[in-house]
C-alpha positions in Angstrom: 142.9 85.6 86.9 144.2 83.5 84.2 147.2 84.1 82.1 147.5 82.6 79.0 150.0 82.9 76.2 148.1 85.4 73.7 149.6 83.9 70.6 149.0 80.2 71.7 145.5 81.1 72.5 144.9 82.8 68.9 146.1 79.6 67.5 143.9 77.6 69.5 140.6 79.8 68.9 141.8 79.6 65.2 141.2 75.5 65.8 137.9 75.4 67.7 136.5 78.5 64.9 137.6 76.1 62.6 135.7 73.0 64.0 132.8 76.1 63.8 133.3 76.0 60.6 133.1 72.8 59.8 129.7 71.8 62.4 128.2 74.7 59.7 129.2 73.1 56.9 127.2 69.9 58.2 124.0 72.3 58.9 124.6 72.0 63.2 122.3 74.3 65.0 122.7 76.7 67.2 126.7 76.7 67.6 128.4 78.7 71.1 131.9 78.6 72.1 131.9 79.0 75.8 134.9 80.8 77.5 134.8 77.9 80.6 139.0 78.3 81.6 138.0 80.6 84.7 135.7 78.7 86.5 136.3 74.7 85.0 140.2 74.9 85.5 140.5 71.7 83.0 139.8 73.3 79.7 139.3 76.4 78.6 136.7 77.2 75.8 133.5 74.8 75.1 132.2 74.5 71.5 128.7 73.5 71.6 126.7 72.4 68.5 123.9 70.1 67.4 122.5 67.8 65.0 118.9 67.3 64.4 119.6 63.5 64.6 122.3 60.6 65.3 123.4 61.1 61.3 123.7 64.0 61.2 125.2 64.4 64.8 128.0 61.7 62.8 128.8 63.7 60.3 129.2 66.7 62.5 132.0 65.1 64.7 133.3 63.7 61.6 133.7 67.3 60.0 134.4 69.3 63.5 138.3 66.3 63.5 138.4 67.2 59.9 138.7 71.0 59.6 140.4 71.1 62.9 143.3 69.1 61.8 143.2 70.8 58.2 144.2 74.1 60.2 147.1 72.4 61.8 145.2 71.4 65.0 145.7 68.3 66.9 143.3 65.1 67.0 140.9 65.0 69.6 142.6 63.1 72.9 139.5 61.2 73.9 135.9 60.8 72.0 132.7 59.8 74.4 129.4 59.0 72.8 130.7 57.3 69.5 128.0 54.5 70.7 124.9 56.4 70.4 125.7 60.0 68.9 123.3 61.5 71.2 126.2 63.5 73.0 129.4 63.5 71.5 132.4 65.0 73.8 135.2 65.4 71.6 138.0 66.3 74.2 140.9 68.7 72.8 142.6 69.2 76.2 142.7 72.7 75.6 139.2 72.6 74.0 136.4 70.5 74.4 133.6 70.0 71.4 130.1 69.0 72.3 127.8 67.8 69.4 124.7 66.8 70.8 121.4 65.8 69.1 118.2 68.1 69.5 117.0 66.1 72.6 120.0 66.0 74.2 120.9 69.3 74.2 117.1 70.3 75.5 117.8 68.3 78.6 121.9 68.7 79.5 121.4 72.7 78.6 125.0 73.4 78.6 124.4 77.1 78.0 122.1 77.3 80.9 124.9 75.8 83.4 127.5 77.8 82.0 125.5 80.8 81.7 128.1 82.8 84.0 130.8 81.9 81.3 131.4 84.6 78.3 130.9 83.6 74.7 133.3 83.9 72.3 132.6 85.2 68.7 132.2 81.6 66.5 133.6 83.7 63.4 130.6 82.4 61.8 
């Protein structure tokens, strides 16, 4: 069992709701935060959202760093996928955004391999 600092983990549920928010804004699909911390020990929540293509996908990610930061959350530590904007990881530390495009998603199905992990309510 985890224990995490309740206030510091309102805060940071406050940031990945926010980058919610802003995926929504951009028309993403089918956004899921994951609660991963018990069984991936590196992060603990996933926000997963897609894109029906590489533009849009773009100006997801774009949107997710924007509202994230507007909230008073950090810049993402590392970005993976800038190349091709099929899968974006946008790595928070405590967080970690995936924006994926339609395809992508079908075939790494996230939710499927994380199926034992509890959602979280997107505040959508």
């Amino acid at each position: 069992m985890r224990v995490v600092n309740s206030i510091t983990t309102d805060i940071r549920i406050d940031w990945i709701r926010a980058g919610a928010r802003g995926a929504d804004d951009k028309l993403a699909e089918d956004a899921i935060i994951l609660d991963v911390g018990d069984v991936l020990g590196i992060t603990e929540w996933f926000l997963i959202v897609s894109g029906r293509n590489q533009r849009q996908v773009r100006a997801i990610v774009d949107e997710v760093e924007h509202q994230i930061v507007e909230v008073g959350g950090p810049r993402p530590l590392w970005i993976e996928g800038l190349e091709t904007y099929q899968w974006v990881l946008m790595d928070y530390g405590d967080f970690i955004v995936h924006v994926f495009d339609q395809e992508s998603r079908a075939v790494y199905d996230l939710e499927r391999l994380w199926s034992d992990c509890e959602p979280v309510d997107t505040g959508l």
